[in-house]
FIMI-483287 format. One record per residue (C-alpha): residue in three letters; residue number from 1; x, y, z. Coordinates in steps of 0.02 Angstrom, whole numbers. Layout:
BEGIN
<tipa->ALA&midren->NUM&x->X&y->Y&z->Z>
...
END
This chain:
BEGIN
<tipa->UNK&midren->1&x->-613&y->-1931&z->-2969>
<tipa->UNK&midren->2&x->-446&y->-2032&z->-2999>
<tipa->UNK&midren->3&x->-422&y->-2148&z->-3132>
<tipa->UNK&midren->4&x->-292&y->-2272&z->-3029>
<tipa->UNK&midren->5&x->-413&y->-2422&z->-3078>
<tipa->UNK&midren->6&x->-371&y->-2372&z->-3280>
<tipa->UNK&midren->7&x->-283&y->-2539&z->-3342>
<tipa->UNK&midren->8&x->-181&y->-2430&z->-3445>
<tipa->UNK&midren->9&x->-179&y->-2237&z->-3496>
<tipa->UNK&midren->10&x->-177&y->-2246&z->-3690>
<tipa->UNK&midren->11&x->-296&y->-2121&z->-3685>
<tipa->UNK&midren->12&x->-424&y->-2256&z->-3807>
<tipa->UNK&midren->13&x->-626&y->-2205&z->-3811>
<tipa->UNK&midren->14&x->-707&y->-2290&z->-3639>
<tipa->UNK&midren->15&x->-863&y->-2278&z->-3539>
<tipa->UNK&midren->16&x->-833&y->-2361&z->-3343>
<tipa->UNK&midren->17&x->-959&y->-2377&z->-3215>
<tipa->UNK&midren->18&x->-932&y->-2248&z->-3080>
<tipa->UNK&midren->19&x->-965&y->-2382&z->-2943>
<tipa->UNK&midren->20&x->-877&y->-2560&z->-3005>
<tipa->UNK&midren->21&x->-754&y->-2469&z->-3160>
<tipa->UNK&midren->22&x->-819&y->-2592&z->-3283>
<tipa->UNK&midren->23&x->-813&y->-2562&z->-3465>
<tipa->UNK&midren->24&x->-999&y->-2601&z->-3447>
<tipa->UNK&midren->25&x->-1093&y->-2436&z->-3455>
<tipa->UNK&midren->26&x->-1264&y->-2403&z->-3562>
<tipa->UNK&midren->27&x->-1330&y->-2244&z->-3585>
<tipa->UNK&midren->28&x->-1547&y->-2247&z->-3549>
<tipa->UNK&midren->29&x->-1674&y->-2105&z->-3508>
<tipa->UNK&midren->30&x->-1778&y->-2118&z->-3375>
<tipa->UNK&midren->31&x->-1915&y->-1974&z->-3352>
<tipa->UNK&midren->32&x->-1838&y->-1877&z->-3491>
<tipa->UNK&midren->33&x->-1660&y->-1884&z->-3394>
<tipa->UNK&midren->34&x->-1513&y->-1953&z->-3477>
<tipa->UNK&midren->35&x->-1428&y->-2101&z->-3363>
<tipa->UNK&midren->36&x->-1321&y->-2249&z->-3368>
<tipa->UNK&midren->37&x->-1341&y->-2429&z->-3307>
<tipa->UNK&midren->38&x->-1188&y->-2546&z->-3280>
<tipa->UNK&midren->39&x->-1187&y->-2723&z->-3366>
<tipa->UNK&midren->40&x->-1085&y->-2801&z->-3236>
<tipa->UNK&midren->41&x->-1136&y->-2750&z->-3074>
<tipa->UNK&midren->42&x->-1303&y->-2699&z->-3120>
<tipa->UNK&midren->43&x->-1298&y->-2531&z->-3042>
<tipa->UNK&midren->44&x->-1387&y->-2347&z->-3115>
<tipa->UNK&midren->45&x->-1296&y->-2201&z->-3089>
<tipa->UNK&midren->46&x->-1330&y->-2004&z->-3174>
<tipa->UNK&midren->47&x->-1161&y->-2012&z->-3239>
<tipa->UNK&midren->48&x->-1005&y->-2137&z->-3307>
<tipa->UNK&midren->49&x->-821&y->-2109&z->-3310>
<tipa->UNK&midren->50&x->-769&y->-2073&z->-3516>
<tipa->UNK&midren->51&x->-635&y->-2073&z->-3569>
<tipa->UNK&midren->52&x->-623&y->-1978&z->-3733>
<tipa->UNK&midren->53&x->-490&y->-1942&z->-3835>
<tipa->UNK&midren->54&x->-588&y->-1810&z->-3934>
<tipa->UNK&midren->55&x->-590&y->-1674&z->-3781>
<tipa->UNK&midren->56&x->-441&y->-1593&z->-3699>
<tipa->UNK&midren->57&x->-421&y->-1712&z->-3520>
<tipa->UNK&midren->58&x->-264&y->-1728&z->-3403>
<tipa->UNK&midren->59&x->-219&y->-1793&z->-3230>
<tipa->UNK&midren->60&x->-124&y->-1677&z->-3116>
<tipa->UNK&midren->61&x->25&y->-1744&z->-2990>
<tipa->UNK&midren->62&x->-114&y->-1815&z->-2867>
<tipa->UNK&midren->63&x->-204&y->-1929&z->-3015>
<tipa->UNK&midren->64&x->-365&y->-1813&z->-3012>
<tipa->UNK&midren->65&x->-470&y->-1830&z->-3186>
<tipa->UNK&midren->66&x->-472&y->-1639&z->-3253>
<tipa->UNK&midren->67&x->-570&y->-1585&z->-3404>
<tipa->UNK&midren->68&x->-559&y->-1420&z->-3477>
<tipa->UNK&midren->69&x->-714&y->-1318&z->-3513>
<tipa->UNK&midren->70&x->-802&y->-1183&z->-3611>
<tipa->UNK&midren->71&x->-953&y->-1058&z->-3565>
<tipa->UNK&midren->72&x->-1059&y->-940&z->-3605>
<tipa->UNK&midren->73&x->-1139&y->-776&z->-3530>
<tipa->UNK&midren->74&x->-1253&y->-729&z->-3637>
<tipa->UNK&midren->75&x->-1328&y->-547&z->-3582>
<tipa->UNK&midren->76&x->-1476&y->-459&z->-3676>
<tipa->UNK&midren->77&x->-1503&y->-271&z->-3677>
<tipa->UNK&midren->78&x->-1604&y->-279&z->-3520>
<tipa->UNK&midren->79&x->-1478&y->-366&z->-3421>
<tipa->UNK&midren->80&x->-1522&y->-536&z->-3417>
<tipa->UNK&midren->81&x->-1438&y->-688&z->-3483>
<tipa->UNK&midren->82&x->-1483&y->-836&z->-3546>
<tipa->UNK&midren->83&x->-1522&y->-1011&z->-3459>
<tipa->UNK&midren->84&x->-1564&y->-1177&z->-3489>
<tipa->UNK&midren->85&x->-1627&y->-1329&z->-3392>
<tipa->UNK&midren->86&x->-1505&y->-1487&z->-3444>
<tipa->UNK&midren->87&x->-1566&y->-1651&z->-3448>
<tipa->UNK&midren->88&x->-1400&y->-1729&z->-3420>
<tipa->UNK&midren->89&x->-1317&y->-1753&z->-3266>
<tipa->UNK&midren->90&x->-1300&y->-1625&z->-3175>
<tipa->UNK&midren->91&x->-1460&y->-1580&z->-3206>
<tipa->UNK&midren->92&x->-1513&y->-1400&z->-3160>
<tipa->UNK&midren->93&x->-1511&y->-1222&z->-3224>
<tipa->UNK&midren->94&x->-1352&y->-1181&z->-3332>
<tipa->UNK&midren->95&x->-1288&y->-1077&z->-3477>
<tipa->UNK&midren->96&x->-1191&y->-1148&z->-3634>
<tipa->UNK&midren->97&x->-1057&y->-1248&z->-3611>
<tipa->UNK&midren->98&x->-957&y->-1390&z->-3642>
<tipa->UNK&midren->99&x->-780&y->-1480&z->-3670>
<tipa->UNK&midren->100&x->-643&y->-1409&z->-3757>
<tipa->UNK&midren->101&x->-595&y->-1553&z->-3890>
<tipa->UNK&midren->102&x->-424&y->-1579&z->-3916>
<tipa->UNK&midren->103&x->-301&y->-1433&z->-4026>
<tipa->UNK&midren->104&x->-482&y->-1318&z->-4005>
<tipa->UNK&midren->105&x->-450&y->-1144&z->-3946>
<tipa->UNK&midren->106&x->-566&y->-1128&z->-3788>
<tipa->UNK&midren->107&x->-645&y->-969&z->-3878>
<tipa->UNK&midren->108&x->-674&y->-1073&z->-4042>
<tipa->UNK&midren->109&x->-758&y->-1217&z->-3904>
<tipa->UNK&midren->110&x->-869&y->-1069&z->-3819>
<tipa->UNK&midren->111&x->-941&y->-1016&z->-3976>
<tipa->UNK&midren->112&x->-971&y->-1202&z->-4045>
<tipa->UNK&midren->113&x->-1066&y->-1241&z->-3881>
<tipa->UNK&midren->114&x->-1147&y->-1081&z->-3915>
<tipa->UNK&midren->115&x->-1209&y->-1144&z->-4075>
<tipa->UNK&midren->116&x->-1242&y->-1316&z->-4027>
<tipa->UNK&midren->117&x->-1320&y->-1291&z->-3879>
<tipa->UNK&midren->118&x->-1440&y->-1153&z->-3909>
<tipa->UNK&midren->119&x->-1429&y->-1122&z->-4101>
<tipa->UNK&midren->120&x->-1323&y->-932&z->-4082>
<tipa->UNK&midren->121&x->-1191&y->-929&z->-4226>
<tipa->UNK&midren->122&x->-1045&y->-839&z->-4306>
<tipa->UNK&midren->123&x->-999&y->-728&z->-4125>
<tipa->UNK&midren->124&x->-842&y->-789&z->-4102>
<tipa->UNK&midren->125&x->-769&y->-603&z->-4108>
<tipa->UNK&midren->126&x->-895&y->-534&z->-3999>
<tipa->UNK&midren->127&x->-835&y->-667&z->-3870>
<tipa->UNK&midren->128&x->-745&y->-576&z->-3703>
<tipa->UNK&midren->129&x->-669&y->-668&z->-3612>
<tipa->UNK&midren->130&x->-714&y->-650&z->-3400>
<tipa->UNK&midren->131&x->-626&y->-792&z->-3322>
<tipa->UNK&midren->132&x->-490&y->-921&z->-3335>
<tipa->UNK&midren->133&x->-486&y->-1049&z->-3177>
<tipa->UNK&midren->134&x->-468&y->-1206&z->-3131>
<tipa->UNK&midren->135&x->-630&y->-1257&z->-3030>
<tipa->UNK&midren->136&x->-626&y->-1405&z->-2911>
<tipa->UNK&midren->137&x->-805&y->-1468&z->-2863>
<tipa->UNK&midren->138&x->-866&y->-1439&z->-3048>
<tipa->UNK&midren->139&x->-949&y->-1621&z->-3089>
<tipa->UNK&midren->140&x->-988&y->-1671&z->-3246>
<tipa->UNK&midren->141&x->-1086&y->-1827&z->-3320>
<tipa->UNK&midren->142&x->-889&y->-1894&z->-3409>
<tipa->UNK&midren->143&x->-837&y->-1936&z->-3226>
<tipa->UNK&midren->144&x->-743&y->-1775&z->-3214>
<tipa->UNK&midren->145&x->-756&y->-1682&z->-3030>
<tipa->UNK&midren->146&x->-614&y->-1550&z->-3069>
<tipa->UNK&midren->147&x->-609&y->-1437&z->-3244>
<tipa->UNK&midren->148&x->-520&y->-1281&z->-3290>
<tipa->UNK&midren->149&x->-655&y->-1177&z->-3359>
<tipa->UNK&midren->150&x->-662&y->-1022&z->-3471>
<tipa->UNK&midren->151&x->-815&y->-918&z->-3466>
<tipa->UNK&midren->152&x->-845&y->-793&z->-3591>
<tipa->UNK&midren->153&x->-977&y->-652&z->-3606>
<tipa->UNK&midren->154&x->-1069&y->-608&z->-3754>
<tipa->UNK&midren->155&x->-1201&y->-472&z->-3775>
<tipa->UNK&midren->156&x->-1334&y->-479&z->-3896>
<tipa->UNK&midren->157&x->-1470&y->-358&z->-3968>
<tipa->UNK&midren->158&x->-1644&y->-426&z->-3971>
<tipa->UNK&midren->159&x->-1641&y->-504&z->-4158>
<tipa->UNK&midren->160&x->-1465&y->-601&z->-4081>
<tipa->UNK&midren->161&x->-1567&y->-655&z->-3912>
<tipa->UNK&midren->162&x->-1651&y->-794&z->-4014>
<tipa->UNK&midren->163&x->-1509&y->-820&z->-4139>
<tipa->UNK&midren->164&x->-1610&y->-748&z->-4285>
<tipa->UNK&midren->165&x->-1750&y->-894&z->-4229>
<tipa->UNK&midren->166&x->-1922&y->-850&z->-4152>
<tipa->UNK&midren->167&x->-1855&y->-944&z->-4009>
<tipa->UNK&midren->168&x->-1685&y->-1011&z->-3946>
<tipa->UNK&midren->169&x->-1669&y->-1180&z->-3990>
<tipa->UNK&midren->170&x->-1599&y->-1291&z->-3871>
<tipa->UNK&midren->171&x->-1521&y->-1445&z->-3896>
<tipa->UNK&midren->172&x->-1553&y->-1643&z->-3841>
<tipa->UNK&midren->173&x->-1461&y->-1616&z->-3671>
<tipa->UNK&midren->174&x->-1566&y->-1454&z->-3628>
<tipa->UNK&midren->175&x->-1752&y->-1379&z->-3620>
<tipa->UNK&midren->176&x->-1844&y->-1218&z->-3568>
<tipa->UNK&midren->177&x->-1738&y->-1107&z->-3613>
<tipa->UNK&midren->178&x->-1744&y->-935&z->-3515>
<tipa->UNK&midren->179&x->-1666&y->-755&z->-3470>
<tipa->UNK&midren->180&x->-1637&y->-731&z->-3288>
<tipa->UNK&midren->181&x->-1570&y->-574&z->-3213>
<tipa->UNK&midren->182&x->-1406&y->-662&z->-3095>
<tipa->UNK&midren->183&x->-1512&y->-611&z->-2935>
<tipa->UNK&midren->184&x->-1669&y->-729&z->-3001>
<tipa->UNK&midren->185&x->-1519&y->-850&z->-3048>
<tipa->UNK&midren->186&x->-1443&y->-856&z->-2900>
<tipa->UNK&midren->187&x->-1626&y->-936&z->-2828>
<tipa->UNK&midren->188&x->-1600&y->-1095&z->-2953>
<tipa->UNK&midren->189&x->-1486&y->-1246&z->-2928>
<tipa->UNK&midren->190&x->-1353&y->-1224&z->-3045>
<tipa->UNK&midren->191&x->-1196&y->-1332&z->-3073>
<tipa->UNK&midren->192&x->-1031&y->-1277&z->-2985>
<tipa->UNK&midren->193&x->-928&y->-1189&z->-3105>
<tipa->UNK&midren->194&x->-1087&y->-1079&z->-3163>
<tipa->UNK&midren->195&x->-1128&y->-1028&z->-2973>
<tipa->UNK&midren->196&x->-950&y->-994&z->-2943>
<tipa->UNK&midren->197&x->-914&y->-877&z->-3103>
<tipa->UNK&midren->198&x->-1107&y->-778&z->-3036>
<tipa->UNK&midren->199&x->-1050&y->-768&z->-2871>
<tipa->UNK&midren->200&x->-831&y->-716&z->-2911>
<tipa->UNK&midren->201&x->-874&y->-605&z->-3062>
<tipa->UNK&midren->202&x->-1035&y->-530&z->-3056>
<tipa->UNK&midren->203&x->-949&y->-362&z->-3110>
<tipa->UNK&midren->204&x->-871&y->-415&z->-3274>
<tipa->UNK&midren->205&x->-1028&y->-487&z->-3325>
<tipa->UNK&midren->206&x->-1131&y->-350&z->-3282>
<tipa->UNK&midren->207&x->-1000&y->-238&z->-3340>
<tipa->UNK&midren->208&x->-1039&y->-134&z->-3547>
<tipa->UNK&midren->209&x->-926&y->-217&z->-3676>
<tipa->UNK&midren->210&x->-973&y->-90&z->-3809>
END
């Protein structure tokens, strides 16, 4: 995604339609699926183009929209790590992430996705870090189709699996929550940067970080 049809670049709050650019974009939810509809040319699409200046965003020398990212892996004592099913675009099987906001360490941004997303807490130093990588490909429901993503790994006893809950709680933009070895993973539709980090580093996340 470029952002040539921007009228200007000072990085103000904005939604755009992904089809016409109009500032013209409200958010609905249609079969429990969180979508947009444009204003102007009347057109429904599974994601906008935002502009926020909250999160860390960029274009490179070719005018491509990058955002930069945060993840999970979250790996329980029998191997398996934990999934979700979002409900916002792109909607299949992934593990918790999200943007890094602006001046946010991208460790400090995994473990507040970690919390927001599926109610884990206070892990930040038990975070290790398995990849650093800009991912082309990697869509995401701000408009973004390029992001430099960090995935981190955490491992968790059994009282840590459901973050001291009787179940992990996932947030609005996620539901049935689940721990998949990365073979039964690799059977789901997952989004881009998720499948790539499975497929390039299956060793460091299968790998002991005790």
């Amino acid at each position: 995604m470029k952002l040539d049809f921007l009228p200007s670049r000072d990085n103000t709050y904005g939604e755009y339609c992904l089809y016409c650019h109009a500032e013209a974009v409200t958010w609905i939810v249609v079969d429990g699926r969180k979508r947009c509809t444009c204003g102007a040319c009347g057109r429904e699409a599974e994601r906008a183009v935002v502009i926020d200046p909250r999160i860390n965003w960029w274009t490179d020398a070719d005018g491509e929209y990058w955002h930069e990212s945060a993840g999970v892996f979250v790996r329980d004592r029998h191997g398996r790590f934990l999934f979700f099913q979002r409900t916002a675009f792109p909607y299949s099987m992934t593990v918790p992430a999200g943007h890094v906001e602006r001046g946010e360490e991208p460790k400090c941004a995994a473990a507040r996705e970690l919390w927001e997303e599926v109610g884990i807490r206070d892990v930040i130093g038990d975070l290790r870090l398995v990849a650093d990588e800009h991912v082309r490909g990697d869509v995401c429901r701000r408009g973004s189709d390029a992001h430099r993503w960090h995935a981190y790994l955490l491992e968790v006893d059994g009282q840590r699996e459901a973050g001291g809950h009787a179940e992990v709680t996932v947030n609005e933009e996620g539901e049935e929550p689940v721990w998949l070895t990365l073979g039964q993973a690799r059977s789901c539709q997952m989004p881009f940067a998720v499948e790539h980090m499975i497929a390039q580093h299956s060793e460091r996340l299968l790998a002991s970080v005790r």
